[in-house]
N, CA, C and O atoms as a GROMACS GRO file, in nm:
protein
  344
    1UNK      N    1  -5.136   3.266   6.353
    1UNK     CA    2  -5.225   3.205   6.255
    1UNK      C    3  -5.144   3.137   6.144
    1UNK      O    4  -5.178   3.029   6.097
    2UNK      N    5  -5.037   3.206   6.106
    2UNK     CA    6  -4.972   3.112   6.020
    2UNK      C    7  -4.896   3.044   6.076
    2UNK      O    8  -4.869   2.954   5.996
    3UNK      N    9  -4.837   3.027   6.176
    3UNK     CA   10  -4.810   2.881   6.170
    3UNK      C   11  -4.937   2.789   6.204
    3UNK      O   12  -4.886   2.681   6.234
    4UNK      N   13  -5.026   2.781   6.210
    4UNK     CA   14  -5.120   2.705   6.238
    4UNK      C   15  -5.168   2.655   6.097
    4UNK      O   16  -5.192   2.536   6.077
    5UNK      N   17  -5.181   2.749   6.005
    5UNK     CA   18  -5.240   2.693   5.877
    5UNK      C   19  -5.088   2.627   5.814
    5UNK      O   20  -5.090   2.520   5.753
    6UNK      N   21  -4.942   2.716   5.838
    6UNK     CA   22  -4.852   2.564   5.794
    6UNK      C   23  -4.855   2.457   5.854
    6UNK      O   24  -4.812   2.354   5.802
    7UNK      N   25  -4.912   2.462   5.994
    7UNK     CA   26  -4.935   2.291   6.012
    7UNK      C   27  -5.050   2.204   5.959
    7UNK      O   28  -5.064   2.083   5.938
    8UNK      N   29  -5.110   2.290   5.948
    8UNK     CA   30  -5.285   2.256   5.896
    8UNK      C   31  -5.257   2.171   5.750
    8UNK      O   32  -5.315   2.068   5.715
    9UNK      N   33  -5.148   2.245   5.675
    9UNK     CA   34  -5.194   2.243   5.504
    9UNK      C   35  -5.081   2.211   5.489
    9UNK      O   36  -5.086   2.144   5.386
   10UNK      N   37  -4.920   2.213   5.541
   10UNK     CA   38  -4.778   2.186   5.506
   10UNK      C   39  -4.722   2.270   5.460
   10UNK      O   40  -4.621   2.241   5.396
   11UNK      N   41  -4.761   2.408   5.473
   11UNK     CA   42  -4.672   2.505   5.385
   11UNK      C   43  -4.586   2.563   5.470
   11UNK      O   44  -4.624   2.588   5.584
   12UNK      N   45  -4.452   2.593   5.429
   12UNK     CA   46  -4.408   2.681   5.481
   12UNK      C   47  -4.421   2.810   5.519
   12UNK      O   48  -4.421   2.907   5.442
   13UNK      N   49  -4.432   2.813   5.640
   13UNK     CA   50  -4.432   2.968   5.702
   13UNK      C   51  -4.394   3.081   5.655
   13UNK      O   52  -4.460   3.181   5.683
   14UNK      N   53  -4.311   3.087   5.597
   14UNK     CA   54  -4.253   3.201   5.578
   14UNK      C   55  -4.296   3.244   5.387
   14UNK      O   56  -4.271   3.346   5.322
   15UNK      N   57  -4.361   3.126   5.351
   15UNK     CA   58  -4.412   3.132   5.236
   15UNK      C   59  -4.594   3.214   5.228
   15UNK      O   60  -4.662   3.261   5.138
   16UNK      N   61  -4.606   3.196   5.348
   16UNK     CA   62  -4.738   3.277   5.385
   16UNK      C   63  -4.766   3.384   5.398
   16UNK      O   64  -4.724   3.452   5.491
   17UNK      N   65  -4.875   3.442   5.273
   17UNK     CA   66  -4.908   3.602   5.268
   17UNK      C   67  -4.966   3.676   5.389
   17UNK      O   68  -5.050   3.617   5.457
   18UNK      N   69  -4.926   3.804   5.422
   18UNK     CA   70  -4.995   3.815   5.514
   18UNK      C   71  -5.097   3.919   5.440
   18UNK      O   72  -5.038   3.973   5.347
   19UNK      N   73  -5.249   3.968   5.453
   19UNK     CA   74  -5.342   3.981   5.371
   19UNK      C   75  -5.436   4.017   5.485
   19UNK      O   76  -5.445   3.968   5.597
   20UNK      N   77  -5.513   4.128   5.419
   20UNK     CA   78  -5.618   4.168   5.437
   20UNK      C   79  -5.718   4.266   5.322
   20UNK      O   80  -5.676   4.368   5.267
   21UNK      N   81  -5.846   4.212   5.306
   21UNK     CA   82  -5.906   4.283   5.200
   21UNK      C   83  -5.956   4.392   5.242
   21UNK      O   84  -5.969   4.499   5.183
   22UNK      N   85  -5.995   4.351   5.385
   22UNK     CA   86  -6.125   4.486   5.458
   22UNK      C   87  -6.010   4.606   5.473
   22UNK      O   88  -6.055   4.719   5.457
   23UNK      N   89  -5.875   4.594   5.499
   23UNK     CA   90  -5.754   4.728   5.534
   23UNK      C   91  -5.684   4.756   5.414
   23UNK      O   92  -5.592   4.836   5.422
   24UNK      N   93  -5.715   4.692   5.270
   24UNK     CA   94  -5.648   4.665   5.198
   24UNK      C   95  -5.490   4.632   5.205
   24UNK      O   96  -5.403   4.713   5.174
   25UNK      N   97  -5.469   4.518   5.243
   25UNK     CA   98  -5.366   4.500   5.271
   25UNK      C   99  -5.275   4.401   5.221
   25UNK      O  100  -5.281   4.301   5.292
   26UNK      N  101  -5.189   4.389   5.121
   26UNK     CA  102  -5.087   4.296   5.036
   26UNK      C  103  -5.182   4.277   4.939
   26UNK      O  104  -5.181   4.155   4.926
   27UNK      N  105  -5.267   4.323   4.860
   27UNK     CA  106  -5.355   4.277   4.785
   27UNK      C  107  -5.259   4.276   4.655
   27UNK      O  108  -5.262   4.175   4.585
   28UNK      N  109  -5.163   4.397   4.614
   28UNK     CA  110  -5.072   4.388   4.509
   28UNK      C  111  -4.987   4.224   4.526
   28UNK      O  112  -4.986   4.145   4.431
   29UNK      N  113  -4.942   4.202   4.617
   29UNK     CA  114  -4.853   4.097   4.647
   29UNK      C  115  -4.970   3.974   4.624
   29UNK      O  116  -4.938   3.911   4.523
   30UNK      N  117  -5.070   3.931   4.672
   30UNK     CA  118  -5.126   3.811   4.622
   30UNK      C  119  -5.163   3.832   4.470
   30UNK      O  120  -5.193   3.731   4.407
   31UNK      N  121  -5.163   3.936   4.415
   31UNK     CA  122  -5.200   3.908   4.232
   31UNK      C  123  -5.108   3.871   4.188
   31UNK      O  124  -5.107   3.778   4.107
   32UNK      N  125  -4.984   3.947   4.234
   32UNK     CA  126  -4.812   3.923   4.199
   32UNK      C  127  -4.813   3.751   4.200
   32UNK      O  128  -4.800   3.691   4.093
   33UNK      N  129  -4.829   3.682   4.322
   33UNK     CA  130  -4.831   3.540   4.346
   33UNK      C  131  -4.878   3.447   4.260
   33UNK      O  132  -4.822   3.342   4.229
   34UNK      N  133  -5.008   3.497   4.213
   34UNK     CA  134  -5.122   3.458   4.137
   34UNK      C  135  -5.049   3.413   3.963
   34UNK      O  136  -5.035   3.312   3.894
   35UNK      N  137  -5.020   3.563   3.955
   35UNK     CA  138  -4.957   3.574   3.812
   35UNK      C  139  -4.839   3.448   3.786
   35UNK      O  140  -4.827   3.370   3.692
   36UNK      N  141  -4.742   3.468   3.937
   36UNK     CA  142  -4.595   3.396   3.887
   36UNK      C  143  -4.655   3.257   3.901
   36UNK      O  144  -4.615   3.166   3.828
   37UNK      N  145  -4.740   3.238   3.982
   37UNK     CA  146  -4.739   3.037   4.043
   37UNK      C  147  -4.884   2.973   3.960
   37UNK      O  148  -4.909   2.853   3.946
   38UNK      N  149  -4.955   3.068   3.919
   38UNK     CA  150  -5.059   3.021   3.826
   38UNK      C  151  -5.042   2.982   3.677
   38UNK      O  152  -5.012   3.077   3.606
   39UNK      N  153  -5.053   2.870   3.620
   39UNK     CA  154  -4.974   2.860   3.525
   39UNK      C  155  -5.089   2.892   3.391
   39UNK      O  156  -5.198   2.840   3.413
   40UNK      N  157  -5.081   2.962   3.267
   40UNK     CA  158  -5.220   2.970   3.150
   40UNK      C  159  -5.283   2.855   3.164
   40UNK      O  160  -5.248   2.766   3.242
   41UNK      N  161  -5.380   2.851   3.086
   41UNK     CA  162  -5.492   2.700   3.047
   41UNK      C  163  -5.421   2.692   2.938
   41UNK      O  164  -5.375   2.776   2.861
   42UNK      N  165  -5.418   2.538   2.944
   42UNK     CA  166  -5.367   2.483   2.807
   42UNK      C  167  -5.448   2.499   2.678
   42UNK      O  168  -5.570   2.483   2.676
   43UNK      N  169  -5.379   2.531   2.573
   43UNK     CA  170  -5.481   2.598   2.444
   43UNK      C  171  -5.572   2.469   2.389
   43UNK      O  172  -5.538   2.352   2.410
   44UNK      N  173  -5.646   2.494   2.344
   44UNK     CA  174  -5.740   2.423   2.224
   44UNK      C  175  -5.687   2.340   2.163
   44UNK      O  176  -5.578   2.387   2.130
   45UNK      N  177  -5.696   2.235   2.124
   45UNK     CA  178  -5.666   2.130   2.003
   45UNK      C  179  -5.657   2.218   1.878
   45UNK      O  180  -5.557   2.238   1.809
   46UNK      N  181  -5.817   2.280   1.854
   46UNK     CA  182  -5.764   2.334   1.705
   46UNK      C  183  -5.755   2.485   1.727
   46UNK      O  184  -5.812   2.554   1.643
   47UNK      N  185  -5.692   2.544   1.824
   47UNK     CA  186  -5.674   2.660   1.867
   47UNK      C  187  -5.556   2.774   1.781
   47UNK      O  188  -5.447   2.792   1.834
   48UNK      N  189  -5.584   2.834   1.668
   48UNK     CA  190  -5.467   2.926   1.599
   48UNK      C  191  -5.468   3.086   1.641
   48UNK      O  192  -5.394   3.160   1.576
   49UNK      N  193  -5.547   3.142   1.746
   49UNK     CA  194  -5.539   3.232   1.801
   49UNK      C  195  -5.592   3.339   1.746
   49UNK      O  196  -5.587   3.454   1.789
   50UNK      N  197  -5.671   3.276   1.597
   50UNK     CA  198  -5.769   3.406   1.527
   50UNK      C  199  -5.866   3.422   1.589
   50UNK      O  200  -5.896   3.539   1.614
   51UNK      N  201  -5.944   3.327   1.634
   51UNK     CA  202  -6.088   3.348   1.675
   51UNK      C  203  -6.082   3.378   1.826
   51UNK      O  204  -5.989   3.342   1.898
   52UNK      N  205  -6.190   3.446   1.866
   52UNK     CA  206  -6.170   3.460   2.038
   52UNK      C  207  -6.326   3.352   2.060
   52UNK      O  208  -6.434   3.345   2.002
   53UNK      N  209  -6.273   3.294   2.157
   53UNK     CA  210  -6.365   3.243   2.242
   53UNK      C  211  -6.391   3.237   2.350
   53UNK      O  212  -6.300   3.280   2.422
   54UNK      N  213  -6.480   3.202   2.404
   54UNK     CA  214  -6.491   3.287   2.590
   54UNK      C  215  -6.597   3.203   2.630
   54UNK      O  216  -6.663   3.157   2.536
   55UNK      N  217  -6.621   3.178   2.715
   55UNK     CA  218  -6.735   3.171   2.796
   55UNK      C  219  -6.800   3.279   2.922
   55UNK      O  220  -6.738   3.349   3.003
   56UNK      N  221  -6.940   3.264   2.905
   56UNK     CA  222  -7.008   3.386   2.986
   56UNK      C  223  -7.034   3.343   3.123
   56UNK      O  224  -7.139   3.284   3.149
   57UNK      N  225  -6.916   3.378   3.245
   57UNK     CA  226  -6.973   3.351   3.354
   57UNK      C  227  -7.092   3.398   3.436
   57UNK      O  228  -7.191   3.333   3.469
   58UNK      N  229  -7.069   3.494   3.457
   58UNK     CA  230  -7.146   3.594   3.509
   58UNK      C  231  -7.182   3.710   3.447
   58UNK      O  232  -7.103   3.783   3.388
   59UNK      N  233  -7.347   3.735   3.466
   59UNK     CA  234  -7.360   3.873   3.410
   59UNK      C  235  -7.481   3.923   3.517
   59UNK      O  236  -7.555   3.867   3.598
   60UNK      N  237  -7.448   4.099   3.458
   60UNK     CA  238  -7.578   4.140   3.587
   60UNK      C  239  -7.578   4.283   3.487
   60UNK      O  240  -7.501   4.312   3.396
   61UNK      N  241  -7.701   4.363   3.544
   61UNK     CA  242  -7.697   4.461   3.458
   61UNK      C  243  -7.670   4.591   3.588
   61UNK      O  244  -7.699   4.584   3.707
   62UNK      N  245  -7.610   4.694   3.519
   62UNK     CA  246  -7.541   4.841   3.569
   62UNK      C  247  -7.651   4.929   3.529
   62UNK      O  248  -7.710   4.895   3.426
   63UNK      N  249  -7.702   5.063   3.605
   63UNK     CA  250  -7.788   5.154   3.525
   63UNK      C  251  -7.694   5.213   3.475
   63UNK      O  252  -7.724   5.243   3.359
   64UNK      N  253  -7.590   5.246   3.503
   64UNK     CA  254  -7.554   5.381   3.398
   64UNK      C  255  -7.418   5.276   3.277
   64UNK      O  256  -7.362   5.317   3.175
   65UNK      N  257  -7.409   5.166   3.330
   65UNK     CA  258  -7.305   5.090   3.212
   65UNK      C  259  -7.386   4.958   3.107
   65UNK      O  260  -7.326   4.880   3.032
   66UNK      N  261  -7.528   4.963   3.128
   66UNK     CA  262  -7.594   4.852   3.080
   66UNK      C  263  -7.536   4.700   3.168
   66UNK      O  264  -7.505   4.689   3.287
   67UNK      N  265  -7.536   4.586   3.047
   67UNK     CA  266  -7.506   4.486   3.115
   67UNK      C  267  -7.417   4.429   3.097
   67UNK      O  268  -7.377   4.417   2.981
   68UNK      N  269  -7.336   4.357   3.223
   68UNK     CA  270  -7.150   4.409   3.230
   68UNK      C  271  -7.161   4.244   3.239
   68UNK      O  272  -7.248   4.195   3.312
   69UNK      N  273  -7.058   4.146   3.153
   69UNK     CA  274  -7.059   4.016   3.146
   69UNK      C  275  -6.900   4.025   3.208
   69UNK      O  276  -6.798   4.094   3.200
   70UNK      N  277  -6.954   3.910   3.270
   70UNK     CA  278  -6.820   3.866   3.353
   70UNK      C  279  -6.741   3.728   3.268
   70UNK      O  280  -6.783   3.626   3.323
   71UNK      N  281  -6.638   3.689   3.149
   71UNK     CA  282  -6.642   3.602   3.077
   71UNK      C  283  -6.470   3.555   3.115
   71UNK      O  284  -6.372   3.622   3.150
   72UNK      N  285  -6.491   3.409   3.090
   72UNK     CA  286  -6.346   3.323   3.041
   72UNK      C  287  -6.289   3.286   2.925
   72UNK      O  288  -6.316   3.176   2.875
   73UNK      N  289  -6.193   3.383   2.861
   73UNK     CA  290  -6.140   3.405   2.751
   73UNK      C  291  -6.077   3.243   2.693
   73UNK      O  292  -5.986   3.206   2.767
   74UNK      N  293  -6.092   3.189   2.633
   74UNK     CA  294  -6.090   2.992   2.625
   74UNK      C  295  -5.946   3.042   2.518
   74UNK      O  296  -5.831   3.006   2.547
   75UNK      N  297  -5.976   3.124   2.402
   75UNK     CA  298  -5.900   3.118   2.320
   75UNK      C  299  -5.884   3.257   2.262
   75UNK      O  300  -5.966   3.334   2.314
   76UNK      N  301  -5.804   3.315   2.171
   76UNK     CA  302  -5.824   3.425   2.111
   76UNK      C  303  -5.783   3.530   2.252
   76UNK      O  304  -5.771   3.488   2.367
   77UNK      N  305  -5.767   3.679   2.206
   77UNK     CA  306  -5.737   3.780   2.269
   77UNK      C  307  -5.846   3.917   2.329
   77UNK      O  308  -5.953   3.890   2.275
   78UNK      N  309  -5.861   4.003   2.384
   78UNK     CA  310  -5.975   4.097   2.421
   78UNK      C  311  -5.920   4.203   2.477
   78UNK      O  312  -5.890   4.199   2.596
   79UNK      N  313  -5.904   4.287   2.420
   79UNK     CA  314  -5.853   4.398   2.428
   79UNK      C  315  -5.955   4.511   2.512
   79UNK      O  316  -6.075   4.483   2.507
   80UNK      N  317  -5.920   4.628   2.582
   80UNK     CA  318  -5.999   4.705   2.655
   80UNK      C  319  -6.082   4.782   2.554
   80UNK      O  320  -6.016   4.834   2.465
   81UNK      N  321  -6.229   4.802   2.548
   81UNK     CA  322  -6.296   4.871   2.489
   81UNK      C  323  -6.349   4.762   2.358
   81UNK      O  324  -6.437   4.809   2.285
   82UNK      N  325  -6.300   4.621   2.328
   82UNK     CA  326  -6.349   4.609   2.232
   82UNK      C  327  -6.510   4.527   2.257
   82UNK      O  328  -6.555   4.470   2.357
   83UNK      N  329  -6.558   4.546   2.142
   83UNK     CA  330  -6.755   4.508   2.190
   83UNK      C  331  -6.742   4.358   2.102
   83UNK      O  332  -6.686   4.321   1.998
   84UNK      N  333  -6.805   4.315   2.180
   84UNK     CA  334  -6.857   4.165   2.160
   84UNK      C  335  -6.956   4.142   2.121
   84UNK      O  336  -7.041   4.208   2.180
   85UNK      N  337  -7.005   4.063   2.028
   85UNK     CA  338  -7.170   4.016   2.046
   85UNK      C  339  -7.139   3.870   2.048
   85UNK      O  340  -7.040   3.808   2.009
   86UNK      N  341  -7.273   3.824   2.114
   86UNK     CA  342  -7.327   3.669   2.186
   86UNK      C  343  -7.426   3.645   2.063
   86UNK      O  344  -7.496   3.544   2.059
   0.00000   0.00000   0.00000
């Protein structure tokens, strides 16, 4: 299969993850990938890193966690546990 998708797409072979979600398998190694070859979003024009801004992608509600927003941090920082309001 991989060489078929390096002929398909031009990548090198040997540059190809091998992966599976259903066996969990290299899942550490594609975030690893993710992290090094994905580069940040470029900041804001008037962006000084006080304010957080985000956008709300997705949301759905949890019974026992209420309703869990899925968001894109634009600017500013978000730390675990801290509460937001919209």
């Amino acid at each position: 299969v991989a060489l078929a998708v390096s002929d398909l797409f031009g990548f090198d072979p040997d540059s190809i993850l091998k992966t599976s979600a259903r066996a969990r398998i290299g899942i550490k190694e594609v975030l690893d990938v993710i992290c090094d070859k994905v580069p940040p979003p470029d900041s804001l024009a008037d962006d000084d890193g006080t304010i957080l801004r985000a956008k709300v992608i997705d949301s759905w509600f949890e019974p026992r966690r209420g309703v869990v927003c899925l968001v894109r941090v634009l600017s500013g920082a978000m730390e675990e546990g801290d509460r937001i309001s919209i």
